[in-house]
KOLTOR-742652 format. One line per 10 residues: their letters; for each residue x, y, z of C-alpha. Coordinates in steps of 0.02 Angstrom, whole numbers. Layout:
A) X/Y/Z; ...
***
This chain:
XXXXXXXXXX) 4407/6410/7027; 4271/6370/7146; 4226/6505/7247; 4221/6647/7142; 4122/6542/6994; 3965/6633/7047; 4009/6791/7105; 4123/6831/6951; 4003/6758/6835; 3875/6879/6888
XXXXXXXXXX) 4011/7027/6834; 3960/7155/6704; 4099/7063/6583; 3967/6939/6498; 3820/6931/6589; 3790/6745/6582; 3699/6687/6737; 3817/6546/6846; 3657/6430/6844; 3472/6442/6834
XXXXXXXXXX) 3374/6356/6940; 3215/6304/6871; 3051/6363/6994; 3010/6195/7102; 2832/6134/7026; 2680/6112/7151; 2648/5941/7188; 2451/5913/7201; 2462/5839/7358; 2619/5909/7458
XXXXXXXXXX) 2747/6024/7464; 2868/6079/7324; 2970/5979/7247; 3162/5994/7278; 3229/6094/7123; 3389/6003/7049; 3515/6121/7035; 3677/6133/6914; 3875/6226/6905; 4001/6195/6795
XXXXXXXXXX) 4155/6169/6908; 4296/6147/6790; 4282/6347/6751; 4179/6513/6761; 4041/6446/6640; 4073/6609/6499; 4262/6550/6502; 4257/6360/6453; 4385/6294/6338; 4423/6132/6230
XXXXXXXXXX) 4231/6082/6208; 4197/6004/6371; 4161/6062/6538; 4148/5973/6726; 3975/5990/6802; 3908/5966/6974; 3737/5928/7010; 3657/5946/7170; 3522/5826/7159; 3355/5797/7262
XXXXXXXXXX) 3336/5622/7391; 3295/5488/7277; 3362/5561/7122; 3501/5429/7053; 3631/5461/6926; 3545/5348/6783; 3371/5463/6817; 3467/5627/6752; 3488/5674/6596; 3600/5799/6505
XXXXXXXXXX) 3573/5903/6350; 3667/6045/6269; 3527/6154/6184; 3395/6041/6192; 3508/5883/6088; 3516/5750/6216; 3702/5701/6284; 3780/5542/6334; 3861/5603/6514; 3940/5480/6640
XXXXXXXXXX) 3882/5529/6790; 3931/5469/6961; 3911/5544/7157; 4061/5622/7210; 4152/5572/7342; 4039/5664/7493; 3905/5585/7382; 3810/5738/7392; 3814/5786/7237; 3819/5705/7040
XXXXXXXXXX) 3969/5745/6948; 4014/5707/6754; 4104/5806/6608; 3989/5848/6453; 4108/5858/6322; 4074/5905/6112; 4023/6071/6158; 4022/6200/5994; 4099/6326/6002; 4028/6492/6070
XXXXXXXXXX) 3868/6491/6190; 3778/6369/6219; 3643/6289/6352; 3681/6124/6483; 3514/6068/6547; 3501/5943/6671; 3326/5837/6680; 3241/5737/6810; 3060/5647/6825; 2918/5768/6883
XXXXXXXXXX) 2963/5914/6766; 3125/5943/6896; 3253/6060/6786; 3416/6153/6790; 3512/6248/6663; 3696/6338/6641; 3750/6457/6496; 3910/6421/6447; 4034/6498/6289; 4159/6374/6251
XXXXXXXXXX) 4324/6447/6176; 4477/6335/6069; 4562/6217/6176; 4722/6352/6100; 4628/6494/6168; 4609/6640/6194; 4491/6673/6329; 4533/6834/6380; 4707/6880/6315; 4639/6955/6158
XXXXXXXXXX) 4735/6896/5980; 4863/6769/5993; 5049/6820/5978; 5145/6800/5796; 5256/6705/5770; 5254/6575/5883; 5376/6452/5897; 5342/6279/5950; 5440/6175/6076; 5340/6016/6116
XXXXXXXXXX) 5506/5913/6052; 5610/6010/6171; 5518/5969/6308; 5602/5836/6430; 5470/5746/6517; 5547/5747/6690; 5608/5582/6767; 5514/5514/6643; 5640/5569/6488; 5610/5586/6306
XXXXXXXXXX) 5496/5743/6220; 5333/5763/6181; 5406/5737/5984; 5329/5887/5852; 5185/5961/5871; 5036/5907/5804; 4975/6069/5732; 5002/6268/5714; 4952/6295/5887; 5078/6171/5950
XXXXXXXXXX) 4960/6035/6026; 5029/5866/6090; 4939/5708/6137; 4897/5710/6325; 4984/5573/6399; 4999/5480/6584; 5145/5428/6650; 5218/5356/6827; 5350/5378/6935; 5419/5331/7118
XXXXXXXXXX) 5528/5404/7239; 5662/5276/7317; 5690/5257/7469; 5865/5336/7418; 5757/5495/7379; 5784/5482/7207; 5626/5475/7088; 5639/5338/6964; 5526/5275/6826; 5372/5179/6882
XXXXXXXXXX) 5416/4994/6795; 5286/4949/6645; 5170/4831/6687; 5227/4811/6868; 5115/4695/6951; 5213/4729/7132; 5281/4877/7209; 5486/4904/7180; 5571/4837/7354; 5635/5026/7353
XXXXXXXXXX) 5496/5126/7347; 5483/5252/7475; 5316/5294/7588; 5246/5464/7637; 5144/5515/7762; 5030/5654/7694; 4967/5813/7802; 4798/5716/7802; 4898/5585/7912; 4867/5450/7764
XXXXXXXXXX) 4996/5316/7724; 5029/5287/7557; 5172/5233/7424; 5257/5391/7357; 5200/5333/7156; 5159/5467/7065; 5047/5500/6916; 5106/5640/6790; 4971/5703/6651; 5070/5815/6520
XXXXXXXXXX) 4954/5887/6379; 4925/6061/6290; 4809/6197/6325; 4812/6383/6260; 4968/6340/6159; 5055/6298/6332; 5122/6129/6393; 5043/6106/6541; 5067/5956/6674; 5008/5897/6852
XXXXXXXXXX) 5054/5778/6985; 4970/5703/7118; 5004/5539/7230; 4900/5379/7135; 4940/5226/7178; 4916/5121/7002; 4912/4948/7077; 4783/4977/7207; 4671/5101/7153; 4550/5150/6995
XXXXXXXXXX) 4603/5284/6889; 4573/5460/6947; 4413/5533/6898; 4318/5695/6963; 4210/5549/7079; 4372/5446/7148; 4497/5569/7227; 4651/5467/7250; 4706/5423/7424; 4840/5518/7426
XXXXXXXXXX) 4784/5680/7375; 4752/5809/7520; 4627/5893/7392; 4718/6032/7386; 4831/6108/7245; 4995/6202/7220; 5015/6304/7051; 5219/6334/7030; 5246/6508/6951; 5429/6533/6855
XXXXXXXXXX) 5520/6644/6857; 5616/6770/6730; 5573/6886/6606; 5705/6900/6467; 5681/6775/6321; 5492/6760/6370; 5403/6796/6194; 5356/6720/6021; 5362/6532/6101; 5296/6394/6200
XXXXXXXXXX) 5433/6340/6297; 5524/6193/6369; 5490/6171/6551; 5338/6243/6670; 5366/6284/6859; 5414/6129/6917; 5301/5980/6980; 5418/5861/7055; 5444/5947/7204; 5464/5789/7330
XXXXXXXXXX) 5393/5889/7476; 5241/5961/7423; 5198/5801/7351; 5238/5710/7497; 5130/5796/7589; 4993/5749/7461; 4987/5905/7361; 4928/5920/7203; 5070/5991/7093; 5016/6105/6930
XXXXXXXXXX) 5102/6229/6806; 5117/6273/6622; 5256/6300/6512; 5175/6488/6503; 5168/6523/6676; 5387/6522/6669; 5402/6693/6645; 5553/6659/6564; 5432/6598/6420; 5319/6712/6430
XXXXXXXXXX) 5340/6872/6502; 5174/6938/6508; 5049/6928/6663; 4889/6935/6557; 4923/6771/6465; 5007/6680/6619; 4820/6713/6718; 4724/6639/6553; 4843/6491/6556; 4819/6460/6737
XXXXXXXXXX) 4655/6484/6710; 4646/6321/6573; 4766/6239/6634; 4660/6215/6814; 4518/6171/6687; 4605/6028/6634; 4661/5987/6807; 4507/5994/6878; 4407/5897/6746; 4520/5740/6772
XXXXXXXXXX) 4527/5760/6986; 4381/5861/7008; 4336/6007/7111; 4485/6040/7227; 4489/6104/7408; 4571/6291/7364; 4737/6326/7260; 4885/6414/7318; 4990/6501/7203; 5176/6487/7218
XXXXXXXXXX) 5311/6572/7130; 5477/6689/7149; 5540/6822/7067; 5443/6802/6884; 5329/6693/6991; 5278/6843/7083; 5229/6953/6959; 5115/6804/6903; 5043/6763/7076; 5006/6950/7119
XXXXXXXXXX) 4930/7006/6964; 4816/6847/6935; 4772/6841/7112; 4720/7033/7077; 4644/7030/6925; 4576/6869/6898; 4537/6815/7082; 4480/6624/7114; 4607/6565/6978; 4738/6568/7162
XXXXXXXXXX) 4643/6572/7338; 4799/6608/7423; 4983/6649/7365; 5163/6610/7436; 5263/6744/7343; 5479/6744/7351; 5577/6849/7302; 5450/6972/7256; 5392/7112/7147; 5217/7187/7132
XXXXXXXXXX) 5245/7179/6944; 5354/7180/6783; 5314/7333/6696; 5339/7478/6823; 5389/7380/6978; 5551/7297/6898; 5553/7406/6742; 5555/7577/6822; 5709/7514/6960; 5792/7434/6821
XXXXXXXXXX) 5779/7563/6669; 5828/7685/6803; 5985/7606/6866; 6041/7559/6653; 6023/7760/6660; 6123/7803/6799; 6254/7668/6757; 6279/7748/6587; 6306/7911/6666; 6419/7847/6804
XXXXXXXXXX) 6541/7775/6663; 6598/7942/6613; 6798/7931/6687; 6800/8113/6687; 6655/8123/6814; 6729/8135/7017; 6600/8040/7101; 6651/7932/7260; 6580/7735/7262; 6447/7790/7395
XXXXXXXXXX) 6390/7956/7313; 6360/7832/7170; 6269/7705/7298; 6152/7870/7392; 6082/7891/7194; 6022/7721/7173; 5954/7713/7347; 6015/7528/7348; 6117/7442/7481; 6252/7394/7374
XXXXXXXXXX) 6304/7496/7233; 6342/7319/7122; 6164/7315/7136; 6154/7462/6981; 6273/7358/6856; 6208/7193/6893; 6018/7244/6846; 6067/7374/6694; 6100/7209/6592; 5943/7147/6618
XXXXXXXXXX) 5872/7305/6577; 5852/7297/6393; 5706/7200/6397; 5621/7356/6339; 5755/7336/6186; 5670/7244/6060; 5823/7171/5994; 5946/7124/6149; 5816/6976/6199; 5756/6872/6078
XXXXXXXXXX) 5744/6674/6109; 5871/6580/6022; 5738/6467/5942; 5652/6617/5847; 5734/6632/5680; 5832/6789/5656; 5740/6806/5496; 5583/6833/5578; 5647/6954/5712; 5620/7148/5711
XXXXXXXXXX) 5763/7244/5636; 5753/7451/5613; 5809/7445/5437; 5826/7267/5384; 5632/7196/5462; 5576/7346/5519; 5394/7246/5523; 5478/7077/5620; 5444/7032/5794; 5499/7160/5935
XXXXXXXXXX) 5564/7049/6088; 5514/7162/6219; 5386/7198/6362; 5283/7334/6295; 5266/7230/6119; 5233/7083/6207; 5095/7194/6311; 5036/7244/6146; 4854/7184/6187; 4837/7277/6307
XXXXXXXXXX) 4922/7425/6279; 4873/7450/6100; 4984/7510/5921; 5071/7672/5872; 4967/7713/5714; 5113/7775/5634; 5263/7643/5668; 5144/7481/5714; 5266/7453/5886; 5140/7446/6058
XXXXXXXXXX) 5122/7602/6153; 5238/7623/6298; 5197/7689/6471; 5387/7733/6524; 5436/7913/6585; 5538/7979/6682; 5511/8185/6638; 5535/8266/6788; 5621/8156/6885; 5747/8226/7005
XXXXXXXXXX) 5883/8090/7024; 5990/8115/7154; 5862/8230/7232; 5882/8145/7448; 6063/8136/7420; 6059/8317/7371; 5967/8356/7530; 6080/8241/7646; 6227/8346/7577; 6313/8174/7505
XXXXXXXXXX) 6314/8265/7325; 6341/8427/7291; 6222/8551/7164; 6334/8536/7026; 6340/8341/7046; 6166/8342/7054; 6123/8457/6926; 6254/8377/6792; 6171/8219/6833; 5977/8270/6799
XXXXXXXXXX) 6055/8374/6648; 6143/8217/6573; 6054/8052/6605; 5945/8043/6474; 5813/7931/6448; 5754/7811/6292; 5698/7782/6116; 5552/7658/6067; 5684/7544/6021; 5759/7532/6197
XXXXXXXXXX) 5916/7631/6148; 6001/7774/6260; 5952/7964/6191; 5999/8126/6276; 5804/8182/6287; 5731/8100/6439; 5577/7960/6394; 5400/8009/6364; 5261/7897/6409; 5125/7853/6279
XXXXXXXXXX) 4981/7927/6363; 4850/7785/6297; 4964/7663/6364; 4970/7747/6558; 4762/7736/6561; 4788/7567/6514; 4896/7514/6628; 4786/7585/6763; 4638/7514/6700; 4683/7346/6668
XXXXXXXXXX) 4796/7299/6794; 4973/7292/6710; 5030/7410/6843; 4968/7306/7001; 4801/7373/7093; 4796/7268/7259; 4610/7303/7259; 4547/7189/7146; 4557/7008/7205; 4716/7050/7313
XXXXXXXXXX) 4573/7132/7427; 4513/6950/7468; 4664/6837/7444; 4783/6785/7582; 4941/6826/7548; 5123/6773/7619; 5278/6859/7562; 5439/6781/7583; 5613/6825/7555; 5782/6761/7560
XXXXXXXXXX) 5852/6907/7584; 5989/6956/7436; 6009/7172/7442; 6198/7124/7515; 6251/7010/7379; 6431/7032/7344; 6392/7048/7163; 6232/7165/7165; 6061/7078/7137; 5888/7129/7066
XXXXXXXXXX) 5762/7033/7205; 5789/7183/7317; 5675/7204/7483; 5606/7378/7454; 5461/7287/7318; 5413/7198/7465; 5382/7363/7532; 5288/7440/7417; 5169/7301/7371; 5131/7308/7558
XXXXXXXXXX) 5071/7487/7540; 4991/7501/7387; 4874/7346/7493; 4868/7483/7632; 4822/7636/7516; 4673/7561/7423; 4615/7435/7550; 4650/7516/7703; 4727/7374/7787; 4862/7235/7771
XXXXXXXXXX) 4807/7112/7875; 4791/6979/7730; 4980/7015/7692; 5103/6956/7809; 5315/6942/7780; 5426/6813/7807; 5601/6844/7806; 5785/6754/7819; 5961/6752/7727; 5994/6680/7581
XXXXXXXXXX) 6068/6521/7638; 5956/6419/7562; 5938/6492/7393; 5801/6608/7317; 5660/6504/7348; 5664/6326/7387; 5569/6190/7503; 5735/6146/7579; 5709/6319/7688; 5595/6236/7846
XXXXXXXXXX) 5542/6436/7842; 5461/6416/7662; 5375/6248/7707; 5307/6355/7865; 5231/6491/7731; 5146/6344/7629; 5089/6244/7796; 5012/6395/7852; 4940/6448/7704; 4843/6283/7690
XXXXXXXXXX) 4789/6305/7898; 4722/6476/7829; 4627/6444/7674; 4563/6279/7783; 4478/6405/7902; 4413/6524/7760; 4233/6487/7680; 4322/6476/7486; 4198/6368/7427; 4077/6491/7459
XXXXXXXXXX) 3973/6603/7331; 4064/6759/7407; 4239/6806/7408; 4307/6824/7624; 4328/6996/7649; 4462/7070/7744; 4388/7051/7902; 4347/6871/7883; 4533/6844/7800; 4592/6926/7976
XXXXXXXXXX) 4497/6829/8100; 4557/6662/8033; 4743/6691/8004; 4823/6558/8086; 4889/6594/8272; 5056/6512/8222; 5074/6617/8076; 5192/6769/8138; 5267/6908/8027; 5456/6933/8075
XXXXXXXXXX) 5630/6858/8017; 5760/6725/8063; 5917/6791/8135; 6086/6783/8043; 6189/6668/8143; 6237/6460/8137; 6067/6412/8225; 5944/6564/8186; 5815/6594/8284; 5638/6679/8241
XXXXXXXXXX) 5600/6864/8300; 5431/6910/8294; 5398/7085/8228; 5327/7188/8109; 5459/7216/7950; 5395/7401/7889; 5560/7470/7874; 5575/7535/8044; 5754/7564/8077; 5746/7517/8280
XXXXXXXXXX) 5674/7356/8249; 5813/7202/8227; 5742/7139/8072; 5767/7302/7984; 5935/7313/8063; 5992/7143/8007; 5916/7161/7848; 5883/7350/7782; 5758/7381/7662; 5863/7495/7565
XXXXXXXXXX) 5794/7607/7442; 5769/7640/7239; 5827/7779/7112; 5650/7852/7103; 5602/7839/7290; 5759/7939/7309; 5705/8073/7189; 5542/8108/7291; 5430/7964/7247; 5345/7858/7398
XXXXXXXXXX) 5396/7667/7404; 5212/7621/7322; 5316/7635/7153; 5145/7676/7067; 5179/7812/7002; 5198/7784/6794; 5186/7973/6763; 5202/8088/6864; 5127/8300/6875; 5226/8409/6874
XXXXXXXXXX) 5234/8588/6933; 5365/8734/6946; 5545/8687/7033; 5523/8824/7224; 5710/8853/7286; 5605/8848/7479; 5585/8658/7439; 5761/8612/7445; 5850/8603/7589; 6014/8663/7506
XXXXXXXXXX) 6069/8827/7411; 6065/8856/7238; 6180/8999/7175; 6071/9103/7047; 6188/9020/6904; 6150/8865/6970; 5952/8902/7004; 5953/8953/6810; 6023/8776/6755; 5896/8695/6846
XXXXXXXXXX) 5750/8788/6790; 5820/8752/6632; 5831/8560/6652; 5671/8563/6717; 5588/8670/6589; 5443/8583/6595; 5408/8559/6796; 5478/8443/6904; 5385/8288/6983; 5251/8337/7109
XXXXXXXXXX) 5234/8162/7210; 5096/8246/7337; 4977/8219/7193; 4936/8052/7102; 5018/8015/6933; 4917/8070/6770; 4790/7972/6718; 4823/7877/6884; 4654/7768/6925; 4563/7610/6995
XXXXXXXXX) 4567/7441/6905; 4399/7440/6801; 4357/7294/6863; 4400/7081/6871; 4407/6954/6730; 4416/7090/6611; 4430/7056/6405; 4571/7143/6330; 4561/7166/6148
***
């Protein structure tokens, strides 16, 4: 995590000093002596895991490795320590740490002295997370080592560890990747060559490491060359490693609780490793696996541990993901900042819980409604409602929905017998968000389910269309009077849903609902999309959450320049390398972290992140024809621009009931319904029914939300 170790381990969250550096003792005849100085690398030094931890020593002239000496409260430690690469500084891993805190001393002749507090944690976690999640279902012999083949075989324990292992493989110069041969002793007459973005020249062999860490299978890839060069180590970078890493985020959401999973993000990708890319991810950060932010940032966090102990301190770390991905590369970037330095987002959302949940919940609601036959509605009246481009857009996402239902989603490999049930298991495991959020959100006292922060009292559906004249008062009204909202169990009722209020400070507070002001202050970030609103069948990766992540930045920071959109058709899928405009978002995130200081004790600040985006780096879109071409504009929804008009930004059920595209609010204030405030007329019949829908206010979105607030701060503990 580099950059932030020092400035995040001086936070309020454990106050454990990043190093101390021992006062340099008078020599008798001369100056002061040179203090030696010491960092753990590997991780913030209150959040190491697994008993051992990657230290740096920066080390006076004349100092070799065999004069140090390392000791963990005082008991002396056997360390292999070598100069790094630069040879500027010693580097070694101290490993049988207890757990808990404890003290790494480094020694030298003439009383020279540094130390580091560290608290080691299980190599299972948790660091942060707060209690683990049960049941949890192991999947170590469902996981297909790719290329390689085979599982890991069962797990070796109850927190589903595996044996780290090393394996090679090659890419052909067929561009297929193959096994690497056992015990070759020459290189295969087809294996391929790359050429990384360093300009080096090597053969495209590459070494896989697959192990466990916080009950995640984790794995990483980088080019090694096996018959030509030692085995990696944090003092012998392979040659073709750029030094700089790519963490794949996955995507999804349904399915992702109660187990470990059978794949991670992907770390085969044959262009980021031919460019010399590291390649890292976790079966936890597939969103599919686990649906929940907070644990996908304490896996990356562990999982970068055990990268970086074996390769040593890397250059800076983009995150990368779509959809899923997104959630995970916005909210770790925000509330755990120097886990990612920079981010390539597709597909995007600011996050799960209100982001997707609120647009989704919404259109189940209005889908339900719409399925009355009895109800006259034309397909576009429908469509002005949603707010979406294409009214398949409702249906296709209502499905998808029920993740709040605790029942609709459960992974096939958790046995029905342990599931929740209302009457049968009543105490069994709720597969959905808010009980996978549980940590955070905290327990009804009364019914043991999580608190839930969804609401939508006082929403005015329909509310723009009303005021275009698309609906009429009686549509409008029958709507708001009919659609309902939901139970704790995820299931339609005619009352409309109440938020836990608990659960709405919480969200606030700890950055469930995305900030942008934590780490996203100081993080690069580059949104692209392949754009999918005008999919024949509907499609939930809509534009508008582009949008509104872009302004919640702009709200609390007062500026977007560290947030810039790239955008295209969908020709070449979601989100793959294939598109040369993706490899352009990754190329030029690496030219703009290369210019930033992120090795630095400080986090850049806007400014700095602004005066070193890269010249070549342009916001705008690809046109829509055979050969597109690039415009060059800004894409905030302005409808004269050619980027909005080849791709429109559409809209969302709540933005059309009043509420700005920041999506932030999770409940809102309310305040008397005034018949001046809508541009149409009510008769006094109809004035009465909506007074009486709306008995209790409707939303005021000129205020903030209740309870709305700041993140309390970065690298926070939950439970």
């Amino acid at each position: 995590m580099k950059s932030a170790h020092a400035v995040l381990a001086a936070l309020v969250l454990a106050g454990l000093p990043a190093a101390a550096h021992a006062d340099p003792p008078e020599g008798r005849d001369g100056p002061p002596l040179r203090a030696l100085e010491i960092e753990v690398v590997s991780s913030l030094p209150e959040f190491v895991s697994g008993g051992d931890a990657l230290i740096e020593i920066s080390a006076p002239p004349g100092v070799a490795p065999p004069h140090v000496r390392i000791s963990v409260d005082g008991e002396r430690r056997d360390v292999d320590l070598e100069w790094s690469g630069d040879r500027r500084t010693l580097v070694g891993v101290v490993d049988g740490l207890e757990l808990g805190a404890q003290t790494i001393t480094a020694s030298a002749p003439r009383g020279r002295e540094a130390s580091v507090e560290v608290v080691n944690h299980p190599a299972e976690g948790p660091l942060f997370s707060g209690p683990h999640e049960q049941p949890f279902i192991c999947q170590t012999q469902d996981f297909t080592l790719p290329v390689i083949g085979g599982n890991l075989g069962a797990a070796l324990d109850e927190n589903c560890s595996t044996t780290t292992r090393v394996d090679h493989f090659y890419r052909t110069t067929g561009g297929e990747y193959v096994p690497w041969p056992v015990d070759a002793r020459r290189y295969p007459a087809d294996l391929a060559r790359t050429t990384t973005s360093d300009g080096e020249r090597v053969p495209f062999i590459v070494r896989m490491e697959t192990g466990t860490a916080n009950r995640g299978i984790y794995q990483h890839t980088v080019l090694h060359d096996p018959l030509r060069e030692k085995d990696p180590s944090p003092a012998h970078r392979p040659k073709g490693w750029n030094g700089r890493a790519i963490y794949t985020l996955g995507g999804g959401c349904t399915g992702g609780w109660f187990r470990q999973g059978e794949t991670t993000g992907g770390v085969t990708d044959a262009w980021m490793l031919g460019q010399g890319y590291a390649v890292v991810s976790s079966s936890l950060n597939v969103f599919g696996q686990n649906c929940s932010d907070l644990l996908a940032s304490e896996t990356a966090a562990m999982t970068k541990e055990k990268f970086i102990e074996v390769y040593g301190r890397e250059d800076f770390t983009i995150g990368f993901g779509c959809s899923g991905g997104s959630y995970q590369a916005h909210q770790t970037a925000d509330n755990y900042p120097g886990i990612f330095d920079g981010i390539v987002v597709g597909c995007s959302f600011p996050e799960v819980g209100f982001g997707t949940v609120n647009f989704i919940t919404d259109a189940r609601l209005l889908n339900n409604y719409f399925t009355d036959p009895a109800l006259a509605w034309t397909d576009e009246q429908k469509r002005a409602v949603t707010g979406f481009a294409n009214l398949a857009t409702m249906p296709n996402v209502a499905g998808g929905a029920q993740r709040i239902d605790p029942t609709a989603f459960c992974p096939s490999v958790l046995p029905v017998e342990l599931r929740y049930h209302p009457t049968d298991n009543p105490g069994g495991a709720r597969c959905d968000v808010y009980d996978h959020t549980v940590n955070a959100y905290g327990r009804d006292p009364e019914t043991g389910f999580a608190l839930r922060p969804l609401d939508n009292e006082g929403i005015q559906y329909g509310l723009q269309a009303l005021e275009d004249g698309v609906i009429t008062p009686e549509q409008f009204l029958d709507l708001n009077e009919q659609v309902g909202g939901y139970d704790h169990d995820g299931k339609f009722r005619a009352e409309r849903s109440e938020a836990d209020m608990p659960a709405v400070e919480a969200a606030y507070r700890t950055g469930r609902l995305t900030s942008g002001g934590g780490g996203l202050a100081s993080t690069p970030i580059i949104d692209y999309r392949a754009y999918s609103d005008d999919l024949p069948n509907g499609d939930i990766h809509v534009r508008y959450h582009s949008n509104s992540m872009r302004e919640r930045l702009r709200e609390v920071n007062g500026s977007v320049v560290n947030h810039v959109s790239l955008l295209e058709d969908n020709r070449y899928g979601g989100f793959s390398t294939a598109s040369p405009l993706l490899r352009h978002a990754v190329t030029q995130m690496d030219a703009w972290l290369s210019q930033l200081d992120v090795a630095g004790d400080e986090r850049p600040t806007l400014e700095e992140i602004g005066e070193t985006r890269p010249a070549a780096l342009v916001e705008g879109c690809m046109t829509r024809d055979a050969s597109p071409t690039f415009i060059a504009e800004p894409l905030d929804r302005d409808p004269a621009t050619e980027c909005e008009q080849l791709y429109p930004s559409a809209s969302f059920p709540r933005e059309v009931a009043g509420e700005s595209v920041q999506a932030d609010v999770i409940k809102c204030q309310t305040r008397e319904p005034r018949r001046e405030d809508y541009g149409v007329e009510f008769t006094d019949a109809e004035w009465a029914r909506l007074t009486e829908v709306f008995a209790d206010g409707v939303c005021d979105y000129s205020v903030p939300g209740q309870a709305q607030q700041g993140l309390a701060g970065t690298w926070l503990r939950i439970g």
